[in-house]
N, C-alpha and C positions, 0 to 999 in steps of 0.2 A: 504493500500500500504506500502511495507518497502522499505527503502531508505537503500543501502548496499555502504560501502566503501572498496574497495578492495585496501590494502597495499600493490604493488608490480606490479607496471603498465607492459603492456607487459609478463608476465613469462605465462608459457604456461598453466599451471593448475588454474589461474586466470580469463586469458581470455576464458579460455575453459567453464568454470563453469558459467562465465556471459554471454554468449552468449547461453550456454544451458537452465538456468534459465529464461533468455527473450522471450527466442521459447516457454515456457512451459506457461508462467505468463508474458506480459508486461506490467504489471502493478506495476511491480517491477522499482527503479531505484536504477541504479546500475553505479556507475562512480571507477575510478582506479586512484589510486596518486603515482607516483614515492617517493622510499626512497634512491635516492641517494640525499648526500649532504644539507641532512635535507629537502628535497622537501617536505616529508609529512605532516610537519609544515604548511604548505600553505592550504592545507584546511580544509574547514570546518566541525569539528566534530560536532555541534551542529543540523548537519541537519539529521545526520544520525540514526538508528534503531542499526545495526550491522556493525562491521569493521573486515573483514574476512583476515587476515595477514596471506599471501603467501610468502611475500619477504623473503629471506636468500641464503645464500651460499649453495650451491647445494653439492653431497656429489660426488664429481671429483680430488679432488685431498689430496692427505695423506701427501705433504710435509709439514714437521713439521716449517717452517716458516710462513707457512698459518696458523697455529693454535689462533694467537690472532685476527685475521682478522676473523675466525669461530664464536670466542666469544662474538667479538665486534657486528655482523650484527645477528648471531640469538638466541642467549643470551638478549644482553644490550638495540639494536635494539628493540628488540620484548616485553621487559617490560616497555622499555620507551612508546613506542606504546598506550600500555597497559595504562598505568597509564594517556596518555594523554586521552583516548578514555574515560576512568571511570570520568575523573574532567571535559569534554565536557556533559556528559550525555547521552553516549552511553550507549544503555542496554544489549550487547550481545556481546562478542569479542571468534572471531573462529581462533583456533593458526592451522596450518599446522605443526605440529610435525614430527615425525616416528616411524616405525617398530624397526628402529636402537637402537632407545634409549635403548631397550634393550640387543642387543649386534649384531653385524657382523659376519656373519660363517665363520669362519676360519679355518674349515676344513670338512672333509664330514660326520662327526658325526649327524645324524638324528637327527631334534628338532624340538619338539609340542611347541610352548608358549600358555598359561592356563592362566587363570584368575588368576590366584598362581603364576605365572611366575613375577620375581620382575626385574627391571630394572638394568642391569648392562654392560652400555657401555664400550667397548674397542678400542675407537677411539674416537677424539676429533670432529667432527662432530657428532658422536651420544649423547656426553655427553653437546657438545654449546643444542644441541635440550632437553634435560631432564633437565638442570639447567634453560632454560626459564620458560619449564612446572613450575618446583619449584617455579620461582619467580613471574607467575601467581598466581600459587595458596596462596604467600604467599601475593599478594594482595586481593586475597578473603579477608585469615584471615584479613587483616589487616581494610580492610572495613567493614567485620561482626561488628569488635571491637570499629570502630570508629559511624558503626550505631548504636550499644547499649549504647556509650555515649550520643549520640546528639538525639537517638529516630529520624533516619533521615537520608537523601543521598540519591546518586543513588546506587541503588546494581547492579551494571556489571555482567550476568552470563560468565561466560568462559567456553568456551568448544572446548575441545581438541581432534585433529584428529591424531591415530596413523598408516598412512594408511603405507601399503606394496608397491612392483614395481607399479608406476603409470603407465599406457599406454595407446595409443590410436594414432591415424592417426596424423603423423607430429611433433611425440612427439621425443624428443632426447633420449639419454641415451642406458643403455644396449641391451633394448629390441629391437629395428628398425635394430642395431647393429647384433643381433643375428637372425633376418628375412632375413638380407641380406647375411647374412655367409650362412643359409640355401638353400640360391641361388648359393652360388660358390662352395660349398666343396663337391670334391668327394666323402669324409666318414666321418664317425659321429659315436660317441661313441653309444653303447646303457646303457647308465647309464639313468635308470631312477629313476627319484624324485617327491615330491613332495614340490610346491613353492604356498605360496599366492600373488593372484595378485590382481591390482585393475583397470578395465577399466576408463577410464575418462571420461563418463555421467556416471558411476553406482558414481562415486566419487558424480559427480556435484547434481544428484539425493540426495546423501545424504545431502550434505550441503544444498540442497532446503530445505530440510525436517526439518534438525537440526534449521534452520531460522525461518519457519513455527511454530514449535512446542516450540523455544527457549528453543532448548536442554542445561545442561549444564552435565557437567562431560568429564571422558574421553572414545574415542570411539575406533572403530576398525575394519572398514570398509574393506572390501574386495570383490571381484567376489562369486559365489555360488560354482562354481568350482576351486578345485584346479589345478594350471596347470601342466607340466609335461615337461620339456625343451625338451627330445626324440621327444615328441607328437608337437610340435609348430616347429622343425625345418623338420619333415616329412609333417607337414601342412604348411609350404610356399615352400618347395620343388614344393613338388605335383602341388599347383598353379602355382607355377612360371614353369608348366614342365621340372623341371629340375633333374633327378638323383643321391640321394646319397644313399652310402650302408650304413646301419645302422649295428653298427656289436659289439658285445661285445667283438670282437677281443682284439680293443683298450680300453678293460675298464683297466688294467694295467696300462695304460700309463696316464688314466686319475687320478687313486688312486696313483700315485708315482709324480703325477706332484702337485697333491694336498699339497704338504709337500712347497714344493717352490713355487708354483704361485697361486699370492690370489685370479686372476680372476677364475681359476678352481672353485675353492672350492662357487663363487659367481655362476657362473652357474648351478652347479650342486648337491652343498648341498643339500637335504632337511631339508627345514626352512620355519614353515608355522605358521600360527592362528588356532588356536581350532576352526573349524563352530560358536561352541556357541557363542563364545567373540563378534562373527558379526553378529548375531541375533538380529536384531529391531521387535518393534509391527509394523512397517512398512517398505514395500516392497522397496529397492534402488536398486536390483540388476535386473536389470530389462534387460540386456545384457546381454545373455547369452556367456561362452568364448567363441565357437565354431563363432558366432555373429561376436564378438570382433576383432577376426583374420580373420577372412574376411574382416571390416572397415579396419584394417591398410593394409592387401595386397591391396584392393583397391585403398588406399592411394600412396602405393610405386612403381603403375605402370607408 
């Protein structure tokens, strides 16, 4: 049986994952601690296998007085975590990272990220999320060096999730956002793209497995298909029988509006993961998209 502590009581991709894992395996136990106000101090690391840290500031808002408040929760948050979870005797700590760390599209410029692809954020949310990863792993190092002293300790593996758009039924964010636009708008760009996505059991699927298997490294989870923002706003039309003209009329308006407005270029960039990067010796995508967007329309009736 593993015993899982999940950092970030409440957040949707926490609860989502433990209630997915319980339907699969209840022989799992699995509890949630709040990290506001040092709550997570309160329990106990010693009981646990894994501590799968979700908590952090969410990527909503760009105002630059929010930026030490980014560093402080999924930065300083996240290795203090860390370092408490490795001196308890936890043997596995799962960081919720991002896509982002390696950069934000900021314009409609077509982009693969490859295994060669190196991190280079351009926003204070992607770069609070890549200086944790750093100071994880600079707790690897620093435990490698303090076990070759002492011939001894616990070794914590870490393993990092750099997953793309999370979604799923009831979930916040762009995506519920942009199902419901396809229910009111007359017309619709046809710019199409291509986006990695990640459903939220294909996610939870993975973390079951990385737990299982006591993955450590960094990952890169995604859907099997990529999605297509044209194709997902004519698939909740349709459901919701409602009518819009899909027309490259407006694609002018959507490449001139991309110079000035940054949601453009987030909707409709293509910006995805190479297949390979999300290639396991085992199966998590077990939702297919087509799947996926039926569970949230059903959701949003």
């Amino acid at each position: 049986m593993k015993k899982i502590l999940i950092t970030g009581a409440g957040s949707y991709v926490g609860e989502s994952v433990r209630k997915y894992i319980l339907s699969k395996d209840s022989s799992y136990q699995i509890d949630a601690v709040d990290t506001m106000d040092d709550n997570w101090k309160k329990a106990d690391y010693t009981k646990y296998d894994v501590v799968f840290h979700v908590a952090g500031i969410a990527h909503v808002n760009a105002d630059p007085k929010m930026e030490p408040l980014y560093y402080k929760v999924n930065r300083d948050l996240t290795i203090e975590i860390a370092k408490h979870a490795k001196a308890t005797g936890v043997k596995q700590f799962i960081f919720m990272s991002s896509q982002i760390v390696f950069h934000e599209s900021r314009s409609l410029k077509a982009e693969v990220l490859t295994a060669e692809t190196k991190p280079a954020p351009n926003g204070f949310y992607g770069d609070s999320k890549l200086q944790a990863e750093n100071g994880l792993w600079d707790l690897v190092k620093n435990q490698e060096e303090d076990s070759a002293k002492t011939k001894g300790g616990n070794q914590m593996k870490i393993c990092i999730l750099r997953p793309c758009m999370i979604y799923g039924p009831n979930a916040k964010g762009n995506f519920p956002r942009l199902a419901k636009l396809a229910c009111k708008t007359p017309v619709f760009p046809e710019w199409h793209n291509k986006r990695s996505m990640l459903y939220i059991d294909n996610l939870a699927e993975f973390v079951k497995q990385a737990i299982e298997r006591e993955l450590e490294g960094t990952f890169y989870p995604q859907n099997r298909e990529l999605a297509d923002t044209v194709e997902i706003v004519r698939y909740f039309a349709k459901v919701a029988g409602h009518k819009v003209w899909i027309t490259k009329l407006l694609n002018p308006f959507v490449w001139l509006g991309s110079f000035v407005l940054q949601p453009i270029n987030k909707m409709f960039a293509t910006y995805y993961y190479d297949p390979e990067m999300s290639k396991m010796e085992f199966d998590y995508q077990l939702v297919s998209f087509e799947e996926s967007l039926k569970k949230v329309a059903d959701s949003l009736k």
